[in-house]
C-alpha positions in Angstrom: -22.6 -14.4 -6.1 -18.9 -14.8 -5.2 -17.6 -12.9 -2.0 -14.8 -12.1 -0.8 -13.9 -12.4 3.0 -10.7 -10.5 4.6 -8.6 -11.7 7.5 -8.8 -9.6 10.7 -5.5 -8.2 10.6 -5.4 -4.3 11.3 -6.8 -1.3 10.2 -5.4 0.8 7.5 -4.5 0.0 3.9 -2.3 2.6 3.3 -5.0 3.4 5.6 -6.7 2.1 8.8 -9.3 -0.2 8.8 -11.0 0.5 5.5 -13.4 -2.6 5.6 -13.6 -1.6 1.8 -12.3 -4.2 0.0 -14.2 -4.8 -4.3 -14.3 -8.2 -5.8 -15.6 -9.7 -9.3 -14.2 -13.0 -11.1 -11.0 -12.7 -9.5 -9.8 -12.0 -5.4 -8.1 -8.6 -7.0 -10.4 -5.4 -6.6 -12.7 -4.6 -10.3 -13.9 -1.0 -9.7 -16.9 -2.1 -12.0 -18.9 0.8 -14.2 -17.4 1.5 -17.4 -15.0 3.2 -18.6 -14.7 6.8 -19.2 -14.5 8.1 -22.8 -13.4 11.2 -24.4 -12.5 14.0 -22.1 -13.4 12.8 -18.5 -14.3 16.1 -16.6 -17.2 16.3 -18.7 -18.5 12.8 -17.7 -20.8 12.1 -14.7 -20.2 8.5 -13.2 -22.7 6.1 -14.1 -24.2 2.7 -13.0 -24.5 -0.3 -15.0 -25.7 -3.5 -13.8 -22.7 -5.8 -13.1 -21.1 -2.9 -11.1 -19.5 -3.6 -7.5 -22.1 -2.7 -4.8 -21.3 -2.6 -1.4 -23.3 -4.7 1.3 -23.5 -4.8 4.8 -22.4 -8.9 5.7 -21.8 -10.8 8.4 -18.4 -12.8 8.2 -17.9 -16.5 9.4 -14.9 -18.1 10.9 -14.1 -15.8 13.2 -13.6 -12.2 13.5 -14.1 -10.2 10.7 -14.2 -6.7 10.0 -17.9 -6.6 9.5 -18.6 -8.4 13.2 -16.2 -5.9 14.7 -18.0 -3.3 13.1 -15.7 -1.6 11.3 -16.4 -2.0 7.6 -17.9 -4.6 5.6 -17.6 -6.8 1.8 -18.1 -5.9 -1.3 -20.3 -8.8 -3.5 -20.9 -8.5 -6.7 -23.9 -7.1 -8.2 -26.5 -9.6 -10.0 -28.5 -7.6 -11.9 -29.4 -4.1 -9.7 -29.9 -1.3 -11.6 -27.3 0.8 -9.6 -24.9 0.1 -6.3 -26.7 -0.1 -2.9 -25.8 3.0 -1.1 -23.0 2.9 1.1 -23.8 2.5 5.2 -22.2 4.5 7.5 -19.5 3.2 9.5 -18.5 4.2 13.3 -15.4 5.0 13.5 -14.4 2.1 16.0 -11.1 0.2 16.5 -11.1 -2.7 14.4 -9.1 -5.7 15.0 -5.6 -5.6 15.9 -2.6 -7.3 15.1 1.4 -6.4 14.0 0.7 -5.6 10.2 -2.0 -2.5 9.6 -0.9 -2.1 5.9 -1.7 -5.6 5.0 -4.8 -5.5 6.5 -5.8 -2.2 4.6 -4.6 -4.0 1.6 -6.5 -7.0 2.2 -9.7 -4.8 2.2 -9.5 -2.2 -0.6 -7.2 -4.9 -2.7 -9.7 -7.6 -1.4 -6.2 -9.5 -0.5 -5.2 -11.5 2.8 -1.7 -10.9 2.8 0.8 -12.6 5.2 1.1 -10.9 8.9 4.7 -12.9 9.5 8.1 -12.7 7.5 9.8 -15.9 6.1 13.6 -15.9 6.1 15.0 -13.4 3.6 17.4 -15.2 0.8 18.3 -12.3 -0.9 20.9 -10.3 -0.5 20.3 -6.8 0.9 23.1 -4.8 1.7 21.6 -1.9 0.0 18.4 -2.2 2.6 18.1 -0.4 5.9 15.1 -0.8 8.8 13.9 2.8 9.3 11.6 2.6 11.8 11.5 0.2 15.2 8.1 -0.4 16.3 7.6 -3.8 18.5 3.9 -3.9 18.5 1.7 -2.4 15.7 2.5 -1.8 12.6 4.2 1.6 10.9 2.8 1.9 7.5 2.1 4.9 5.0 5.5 6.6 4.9 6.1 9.7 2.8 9.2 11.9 2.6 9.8 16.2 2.8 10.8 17.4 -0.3 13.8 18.2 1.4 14.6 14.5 2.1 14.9 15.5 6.2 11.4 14.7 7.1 9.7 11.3 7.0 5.8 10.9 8.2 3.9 8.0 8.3 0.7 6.7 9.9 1.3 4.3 13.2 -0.1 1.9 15.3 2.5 1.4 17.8 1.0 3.0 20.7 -3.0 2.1 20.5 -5.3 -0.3 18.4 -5.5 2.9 15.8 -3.5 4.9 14.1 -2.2 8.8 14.3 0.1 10.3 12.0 3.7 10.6 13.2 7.0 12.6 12.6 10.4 11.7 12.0 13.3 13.3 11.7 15.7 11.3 8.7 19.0 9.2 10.5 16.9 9.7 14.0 14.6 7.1 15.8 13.2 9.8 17.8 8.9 10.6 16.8 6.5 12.8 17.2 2.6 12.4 17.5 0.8 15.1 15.0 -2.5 13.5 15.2 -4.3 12.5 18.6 -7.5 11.0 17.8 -9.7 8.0 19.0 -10.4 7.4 15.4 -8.0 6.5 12.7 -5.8 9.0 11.2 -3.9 7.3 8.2 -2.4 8.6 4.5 -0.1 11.8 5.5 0.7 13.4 2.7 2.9 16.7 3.6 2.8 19.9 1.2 5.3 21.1 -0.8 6.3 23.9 1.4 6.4 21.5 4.5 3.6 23.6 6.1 0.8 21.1 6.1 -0.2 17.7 6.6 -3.0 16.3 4.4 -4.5 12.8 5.5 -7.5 10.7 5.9 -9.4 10.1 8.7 -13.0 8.2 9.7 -13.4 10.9 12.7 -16.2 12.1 11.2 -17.7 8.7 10.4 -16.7 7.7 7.1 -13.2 8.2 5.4 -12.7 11.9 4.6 -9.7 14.0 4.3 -8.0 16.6 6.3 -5.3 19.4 6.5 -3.6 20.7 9.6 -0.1 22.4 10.3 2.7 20.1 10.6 3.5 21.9 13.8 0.4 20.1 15.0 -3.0 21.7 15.5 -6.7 21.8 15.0 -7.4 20.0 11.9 -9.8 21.5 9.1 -12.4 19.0 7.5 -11.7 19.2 3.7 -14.2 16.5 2.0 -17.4 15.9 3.8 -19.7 14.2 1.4 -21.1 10.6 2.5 -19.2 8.6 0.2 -15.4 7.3 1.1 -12.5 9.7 0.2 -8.7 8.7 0.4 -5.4 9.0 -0.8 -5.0 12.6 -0.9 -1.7 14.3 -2.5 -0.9 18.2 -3.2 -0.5 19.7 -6.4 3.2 21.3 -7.0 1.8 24.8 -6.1 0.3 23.6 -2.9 -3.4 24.8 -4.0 -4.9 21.5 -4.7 -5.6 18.1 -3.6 -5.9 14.8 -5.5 -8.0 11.9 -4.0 -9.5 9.0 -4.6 -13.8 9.0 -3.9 -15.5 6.0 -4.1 -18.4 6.6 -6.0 -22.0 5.8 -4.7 -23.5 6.1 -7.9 -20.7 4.3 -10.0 -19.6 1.8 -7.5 -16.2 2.5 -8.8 -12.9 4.2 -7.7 -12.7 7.8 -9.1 -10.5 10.5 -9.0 -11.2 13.9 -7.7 -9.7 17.5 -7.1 -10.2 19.9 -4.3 -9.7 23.4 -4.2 -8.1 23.5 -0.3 -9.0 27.2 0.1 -12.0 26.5 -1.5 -13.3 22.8 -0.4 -16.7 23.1 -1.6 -14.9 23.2 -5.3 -14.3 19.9 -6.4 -13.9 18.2 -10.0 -14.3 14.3 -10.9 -11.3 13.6 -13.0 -11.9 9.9 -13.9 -11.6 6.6 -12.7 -8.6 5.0 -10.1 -7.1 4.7 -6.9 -4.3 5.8 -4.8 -3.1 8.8 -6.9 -0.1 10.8 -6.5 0.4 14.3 -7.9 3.8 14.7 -10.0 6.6 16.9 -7.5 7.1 18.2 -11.0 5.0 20.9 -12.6 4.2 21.1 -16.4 5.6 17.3 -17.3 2.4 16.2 -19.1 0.9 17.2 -22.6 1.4 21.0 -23.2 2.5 21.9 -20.2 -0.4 20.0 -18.1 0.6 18.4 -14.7 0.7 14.6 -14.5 -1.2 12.3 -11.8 -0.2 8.9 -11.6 -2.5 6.2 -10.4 -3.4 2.6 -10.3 -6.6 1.1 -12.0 -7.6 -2.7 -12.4 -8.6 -3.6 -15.9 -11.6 -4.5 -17.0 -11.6 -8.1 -18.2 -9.3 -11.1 -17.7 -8.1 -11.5 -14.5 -9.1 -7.2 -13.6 -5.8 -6.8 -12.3 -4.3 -3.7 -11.2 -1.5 -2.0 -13.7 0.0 1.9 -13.4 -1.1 4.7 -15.2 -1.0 8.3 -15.6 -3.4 11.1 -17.3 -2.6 15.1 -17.5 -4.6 17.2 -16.0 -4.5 21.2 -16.5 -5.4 23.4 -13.2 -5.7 26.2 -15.5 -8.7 24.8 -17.6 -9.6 22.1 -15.3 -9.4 19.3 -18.1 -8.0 15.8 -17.9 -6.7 14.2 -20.8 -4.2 11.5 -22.3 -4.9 8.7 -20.0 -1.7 6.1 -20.6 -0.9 3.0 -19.2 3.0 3.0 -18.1 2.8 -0.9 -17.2 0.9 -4.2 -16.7 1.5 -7.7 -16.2 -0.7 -10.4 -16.6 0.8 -12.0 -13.7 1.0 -9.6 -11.0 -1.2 -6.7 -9.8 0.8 -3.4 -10.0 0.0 -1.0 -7.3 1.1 1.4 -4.8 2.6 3.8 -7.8 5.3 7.0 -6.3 7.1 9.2 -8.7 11.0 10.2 -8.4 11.7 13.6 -7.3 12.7 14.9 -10.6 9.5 12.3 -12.5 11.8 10.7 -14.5 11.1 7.3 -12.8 8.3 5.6 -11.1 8.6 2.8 -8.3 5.8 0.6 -7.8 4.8 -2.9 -5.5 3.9 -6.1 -7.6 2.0 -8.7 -5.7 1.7 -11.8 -7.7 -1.9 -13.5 -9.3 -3.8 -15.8 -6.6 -2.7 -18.7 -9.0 0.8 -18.2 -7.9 0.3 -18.4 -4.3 0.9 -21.6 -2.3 -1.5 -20.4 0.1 -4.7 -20.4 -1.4 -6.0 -17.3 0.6 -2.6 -15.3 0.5 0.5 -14.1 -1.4 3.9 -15.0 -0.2 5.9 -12.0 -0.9 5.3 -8.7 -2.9 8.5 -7.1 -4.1 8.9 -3.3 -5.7 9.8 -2.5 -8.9 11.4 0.6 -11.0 10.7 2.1 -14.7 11.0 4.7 -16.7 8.5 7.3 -17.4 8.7 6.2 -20.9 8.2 2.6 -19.9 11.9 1.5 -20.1 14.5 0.4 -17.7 12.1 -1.7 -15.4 14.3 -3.5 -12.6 13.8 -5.4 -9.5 14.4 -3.5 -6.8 13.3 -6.3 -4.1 12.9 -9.7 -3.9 12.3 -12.5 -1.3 9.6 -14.0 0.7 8.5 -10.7 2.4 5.6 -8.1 1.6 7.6 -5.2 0.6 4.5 -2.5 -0.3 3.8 1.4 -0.2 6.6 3.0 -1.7 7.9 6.4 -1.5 10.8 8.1 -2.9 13.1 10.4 -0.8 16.5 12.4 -1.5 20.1 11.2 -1.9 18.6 8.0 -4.0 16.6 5.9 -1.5 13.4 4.8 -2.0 11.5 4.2 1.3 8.9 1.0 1.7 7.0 -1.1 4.7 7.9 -4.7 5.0 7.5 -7.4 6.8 10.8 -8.4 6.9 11.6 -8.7 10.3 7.9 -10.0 11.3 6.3 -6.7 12.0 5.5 -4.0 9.5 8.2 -1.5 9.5 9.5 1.4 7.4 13.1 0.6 5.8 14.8 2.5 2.7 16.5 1.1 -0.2 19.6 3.0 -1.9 17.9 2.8 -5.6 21.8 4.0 -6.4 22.4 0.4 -8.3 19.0 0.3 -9.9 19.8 3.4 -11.7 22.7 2.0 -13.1 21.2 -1.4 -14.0 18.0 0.7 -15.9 20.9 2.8 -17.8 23.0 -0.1 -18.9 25.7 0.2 -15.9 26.3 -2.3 -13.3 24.1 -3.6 -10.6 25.4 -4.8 -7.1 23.2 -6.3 -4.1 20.3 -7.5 -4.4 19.0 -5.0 -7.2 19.4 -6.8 -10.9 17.9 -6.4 -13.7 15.1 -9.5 -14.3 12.5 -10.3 -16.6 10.1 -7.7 -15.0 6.2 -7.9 -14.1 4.9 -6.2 -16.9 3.5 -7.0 -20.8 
């Protein structure tokens, strides 16, 4: 039975703490079950016996995130019929350290990524730091549609996280969330009137909406499995998350009615969606949701895909893959404002590593909706993850780049041009990218 142990680093993957991390013939995350066929609303999840089951362990070598009580491994399954169910976690402070992100990544992604920068040989004239925490880590940013808003989920005060406020071109924050637990994952509605997240105040991960004026938050999912990720449809009615599944052992998909919680679909299988800002861009007018999923066979990788889903007649449909590589695991997928372009994090096959248990660097990448025009948009020997894309043509991201996890923004200005055949300056040109 292979298992895969995580660092103690923080507490939040784009999240806090998740002590979820999947594993199967490679360190990368298999979400195990098959694979859904035909029209995926009208599928129930189901076990088989080479599934990922989640088990309680006790870690060696020194702190781990199941003797800190916060979380434990996945192994793989030898033969069980169906997953073991899922315990209960208290909603503790894990371990802490200056990188949360990598730590979440470590455990859903069943990575150990790096917790200090190397020097940067890349140019990066076209890269600005954002944020200035000097303990902690700031991690999960996401932008106003407005571009004059950023939130994020922070460390920088306590061992766990609340979700913070920050005014674009200011350094000056505000607490939204003030909760022993971890608050993590903000994902703001269209209108700017609410704040979705995730949270393990309850126990497990669930997710939440409250006013972005601050406020008593209102318990959306309360099921026993893990929910996360959540993003709002265009119209602001709907929620998309990512469950994972006690009966398929997998990641899945799900919607949410937010007027109407106990309403809920199961969508298919993935992680870490994000609803497209724009509606009607999929198949007949159906609204898009990009994802990542790991494949599986060969080395079960994560690549970037997308399916159309219809709020009118609740169907999900055309599941495509926009882009792979056999060398790197594609994740952390965020649309462009106007879902013409999607920017994603590559982190590079274990094989690549000179570290044996850990990646060097993870840089983010750029292509069309149509799969064309990929370019490098970051490069260098920090972990450059999590994505988002603002106004005025910057991308924002959390690095590691000056030894702390930070947010910074990228002017994607150049990248554009170097996608559409113009020229590129800075450190954004146009490479052989990590895809098929």
């Amino acid at each position: 039975m292979n298992r895969i142990h995580t660092r103690p680093l923080l507490v939040a993957l784009s999240g806090a703490g998740l002590g979820l991390g999947a594993c199967a013939s490679s360190p990368w995350a298999h979400q195990g079950g098959p694979a859904p066929t035909g029209n995926p609303t009208s599928q129930t999840p189901t076990p088989r016996a080479d599934t990922v089951a989640s088990s309680p362990t006790e870690q060696t070598g020194g702190t781990s995130w199941d003797s800190a009580g916060s979380g434990w491994d996945f192994v793989e399954a030898t033969g069980a019929a169906e997953p073991a169910p899922l315990p209960t976690p208290v909603p503790t402070p894990g371990p802490t350290g200056p990188n949360m992100s990598s730590q979440i990544y470590s455990s859903v992604l069943s990575l150990d990524l790096p917790t200090e920068a190397a020097n940067q040989s890349e140019h990066t004239v076209n890269i600005q730091q954002i944020s200035f925490a000097h303990d902690g880590s700031n991690f999960d940013p996401m932008v106003s549609r407005d571009g004059s808003t950023l939130l994020f989920a922070s460390t920088q005060h306590r061992p766990t996280a609340d979700i913070y406020m920050q005014h674009v071109g200011s350094k000056v924050i505000t607490r939204l969330t003030d909760d022993p637990a971890q608050d993590v994952m903000p994902a703001l509605s269209p209108d700017g009137s609410r704040v979705a997240f995730t949270s393990n105040r309850a126990g497990n991960w669930d997710v939440y909406v409250m006013p972005v004026t601050g406020g008593k938050a209102v318990q959306i999912t309360s099921d026993n499995s893990h929910d996360l990720h959540p993003s709002w449809s265009p119209d602001g009615q709907t929620l998309v998350y990512c469950r994972l599944g006690q009966t398929s052992g997998r990641w899945e998909l799900w919607v949410v009615d937010v007027f109407n919680p106990a309403q809920t679909q199961f969508i298919g299988y993935g992680l870490f969606p994000e609803w497209c800002p724009v509606k009607g861009t999929g198949y007949g007018g159906a609204d898009q949701i990009l994802f990542q999923r790991s494949r599986e066979r060969g080395q079960r990788t994560f690549s970037i895909w997308t399916l159309d889903y219809s709020p009118a007649s609740r169907q999900a449909s055309n599941e495509t893959e926009l882009a792979s590589s056999p060398e790197h695991a594609l994740i952390n997928p965020t649309w462009s404002p106007d879902a013409t372009r999607i920017v994603y994090a590559a982190v590079p096959n274990p094989e690549k590593w000179t570290d044996e248990k850990r990646p060097t660097s993870s840089s983010l990448w750029m292509i069309g909706t149509d799969g064309r025009g990929q370019v490098n948009l970051t490069s260098g020997a920090s972990i450059d993850l999590m994505p988002t894309w603002g106004t005025n043509g910057r991308v924002f991201f959390v690095s590691t780049r000056n030894g702390i996890e930070n947010l910074w923004s990228l002017d994607i200005a150049p990248a554009i041009l170097a996608a559409t055949g113009g020229q590129t300056a800075g450190n954004n040109a146009v490479t052989s990218a990590p895809a098929d």
